[in-house]
Every structure is written in structure tokens, then in C-alpha cells.
N, C-alpha and C positions, 0 to 999 in steps of 0.2 A: 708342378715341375714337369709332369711327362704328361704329354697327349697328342691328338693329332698332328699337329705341327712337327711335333717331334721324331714319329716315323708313322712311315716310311721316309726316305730324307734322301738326296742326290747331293754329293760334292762335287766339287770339279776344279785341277788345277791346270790352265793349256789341254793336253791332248789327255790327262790322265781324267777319269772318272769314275767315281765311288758311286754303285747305285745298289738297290736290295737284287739279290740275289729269286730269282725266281723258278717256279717249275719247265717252266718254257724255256728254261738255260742248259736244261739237261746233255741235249746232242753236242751243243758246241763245248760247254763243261767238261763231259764226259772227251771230246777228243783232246781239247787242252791236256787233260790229265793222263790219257793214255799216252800223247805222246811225252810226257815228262816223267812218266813212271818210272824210270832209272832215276831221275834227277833227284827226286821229290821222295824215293823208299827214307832213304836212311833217317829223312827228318818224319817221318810218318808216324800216326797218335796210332796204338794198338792197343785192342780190348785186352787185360791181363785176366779173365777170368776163362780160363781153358781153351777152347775154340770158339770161342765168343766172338760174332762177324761184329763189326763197323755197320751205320747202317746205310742203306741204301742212300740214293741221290733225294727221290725222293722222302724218303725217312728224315735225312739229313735236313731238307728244306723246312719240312712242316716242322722239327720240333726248333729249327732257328727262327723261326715267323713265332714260334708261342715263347720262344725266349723273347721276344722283339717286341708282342704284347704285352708281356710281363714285365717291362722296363729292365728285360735282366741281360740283352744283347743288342748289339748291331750287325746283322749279317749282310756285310758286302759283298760284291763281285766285284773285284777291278778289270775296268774295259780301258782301251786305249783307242780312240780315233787315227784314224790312217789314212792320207789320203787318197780318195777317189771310192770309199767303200760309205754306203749309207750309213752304216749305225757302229758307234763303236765294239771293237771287238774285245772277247775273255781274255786275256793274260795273267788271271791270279784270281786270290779270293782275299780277303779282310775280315776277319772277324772281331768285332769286340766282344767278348763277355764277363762272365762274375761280377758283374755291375752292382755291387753295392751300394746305398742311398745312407741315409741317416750319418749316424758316424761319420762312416767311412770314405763316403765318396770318394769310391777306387773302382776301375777295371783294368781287365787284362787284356792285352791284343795281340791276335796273332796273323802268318798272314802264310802265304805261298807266290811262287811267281813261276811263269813259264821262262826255260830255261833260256830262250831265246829273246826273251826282253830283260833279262836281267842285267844288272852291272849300268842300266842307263837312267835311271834315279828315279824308275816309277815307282817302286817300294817306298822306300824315304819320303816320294812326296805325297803316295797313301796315306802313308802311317801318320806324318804331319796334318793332312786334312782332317781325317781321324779323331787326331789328340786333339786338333785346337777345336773340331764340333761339340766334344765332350767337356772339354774346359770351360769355352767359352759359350755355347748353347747349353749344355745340360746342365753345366756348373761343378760339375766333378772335379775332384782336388787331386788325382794323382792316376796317372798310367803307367802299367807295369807288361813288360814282354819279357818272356823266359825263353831262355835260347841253350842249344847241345853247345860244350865249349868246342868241338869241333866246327861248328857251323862258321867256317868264314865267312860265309856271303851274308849271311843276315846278323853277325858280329857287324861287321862293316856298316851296315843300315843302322844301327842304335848308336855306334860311333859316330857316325856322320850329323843324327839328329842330336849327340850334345845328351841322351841319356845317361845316368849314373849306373856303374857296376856297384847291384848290391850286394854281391859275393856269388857263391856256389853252393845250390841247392843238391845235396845229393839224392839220387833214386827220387827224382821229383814226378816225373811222369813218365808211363809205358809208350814206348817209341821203339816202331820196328821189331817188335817182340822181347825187350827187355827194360825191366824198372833204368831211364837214362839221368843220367846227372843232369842240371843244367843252371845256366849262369843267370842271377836275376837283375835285370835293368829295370829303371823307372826313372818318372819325371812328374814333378807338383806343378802345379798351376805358377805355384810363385817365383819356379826358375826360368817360366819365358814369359813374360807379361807384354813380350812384342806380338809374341804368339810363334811358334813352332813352321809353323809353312813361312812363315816371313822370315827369320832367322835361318832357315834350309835353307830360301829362295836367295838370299844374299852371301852364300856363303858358297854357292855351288861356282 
């Protein structure tokens, strides 16, 4: 089921692209997110064990690369090509994880976007490329994204792809320095047999 083939692994739909997230992403990473740090607090994961730090950029990468080994994540960068610039550029991250096998065949996905590209369907068509590599390559039967009921803008994106509200999780995960509610969406293999980026794509 999982091997070379399987990651490191590049998407791409038009100008949007899914590729592994690397240590050499650091500077331009690191400015993406400084300039959205207003934008991006209130949805932010926080350690709940005392002053427990988040870990570094570096930290962060190496233990996504041994999730990624382990058949237990996907860690993307999302880059957007622009015209007249060589290589496309950061505008967000992707993360798949909790990738479950056996049974289960589930994971969860989450994501971020720079505030400045939001609202123009790169998320939605992340997320789509995403679900249908995991469906339709890995053979996963179901993806789940939990979301703050607050969060408009990424309400919006699970609306748009046609995901199920599975109700409200309370105290699900530490966000911003307190246990946050959040509302859980997903979708099986067997509710888009077109495939998720083809159903977006015709729907936009």
C-alpha cells in the first residue's frame, strides 16, 4: 500500500500546488506567517501543558517527514505560481494526519492560508487534491477536518467541497490557549466517486 511512490508526492491543480514541505522553506515560511500572525492567532494549536512551547520550524519539519515515513501523514506546503516569478510561491500549509490503515482507513486534514490569498479557491482546491490523492491513491475511505464554529472562512471551504457536518466536538483541541470547541466535517470515498477536485472544479 505505502512506498516510494507514495511520498514524497507533488499535486497540482492550474496555478495551485501541493508539494512536501521542506527545511529550505524556512525564511520564506517563516515571513508568510509572520505577516499573518494576526490573521492565523485565533485558529492557532497551543501546547495545554503549562508553558509548554510549539516546536520550532525546524522541529516541526523533521517530526512531519517521520510522520510521512511512517505512513501516518502528508505534510504539504501550498505554493501558488504567479506570473513572471520562477518557482511558485508559500501561501499556506496542508497537513494530512492520524492516518489510520487497517480498519479504519481515515485521516484528518488541516490547513492554513495567507490572508491575502484567501476567499480565491486555493484552499478548497488543496483540500480537494488532498482528499482525492488519499482516496483514490492511498485507498483511504474517509477524511475528516475539525474546524472552531467561529471560523468562517474555513466553514466556507468544507461547505463548498460538499463535506458533512458531523456535529460539535466540545473542548476538542487546545487553540490559542484554551481547550476550543469545534465542529467535525468529513467525507467517505463513496460520496464522490467523480472525485472531489472534479465536483469543486464544476461547481466553482
Amino acid at each position: 500500500m505505502w512506498g516510494q511512490a507514495m511520498w514524497p508526492v507533488s499535486l497540482e491543480c492550474g496555478d495551485v500546488v501541493l508539494r512536501p514541505i521542506k527545511y529550505r522553506d524556512k525564511a520564506e515560511w517563516t515571513q508568510v506567517r509572520a505577516r499573518n500572525a494576526a490573521w492565523l492567532q485565533p485558529w492557532e494549536a497551543s501546547n495545554p501543558i503549562g508553558q509548554g512551547q510549539l516546536p520550532t520550524f525546524g522541529g516541526m519539519v523533521r517530526s512531519l517527514n517521520l510522520q510521512a515515513r511512517e505512513a501516518a501523514a502528508l505534510p504539504f506546503i501550498i505554493t501558488e505560481r504567479f506570473p513572471g516569478q520562477k518557482k511558485p510561491a508559500i501561501v499556506g500549509q496542508l497537513t494530512v494526519s492520524s492516518i489510520m490503515w487497517g480498519s479504519a482507513m481515515t485521516a484528518t486534514l488541516g490547513y492554513w492560508v495567507d490572508q491575502d490569498r484567501a476567499g480565491r479557491g486555493i484552499v478548497p482546491t488543496a483540500v480537494a487534491l488532498a482528499t482525492d490523492h488519499c482516496f483514490k491513491t492511498l485507498g483511504l475511505h474517509r477524511m475528516e477536518i475539525n474546524i472552531r464554529p467561529e471560523n468562517a472562512a474555513s466553514l466556507r471551504v468544507v461547505e463548498k467541497l460538499g463535506f458533512r457536518d458531523e456535529g460539535l466536538r466540545p473542548r476538542f483541541l487546545h487553540i490559542n490557549g484554551e481547550w476550543a470547541d469545534h465542529r467535525s466535517f468529513a467525507l467517505t470515498s463513496e460520496e464522490v466517486p467523480e472525485g472531489i477536485l472534479a465536483r469543486w472544479l464544476a461547481r466553482r
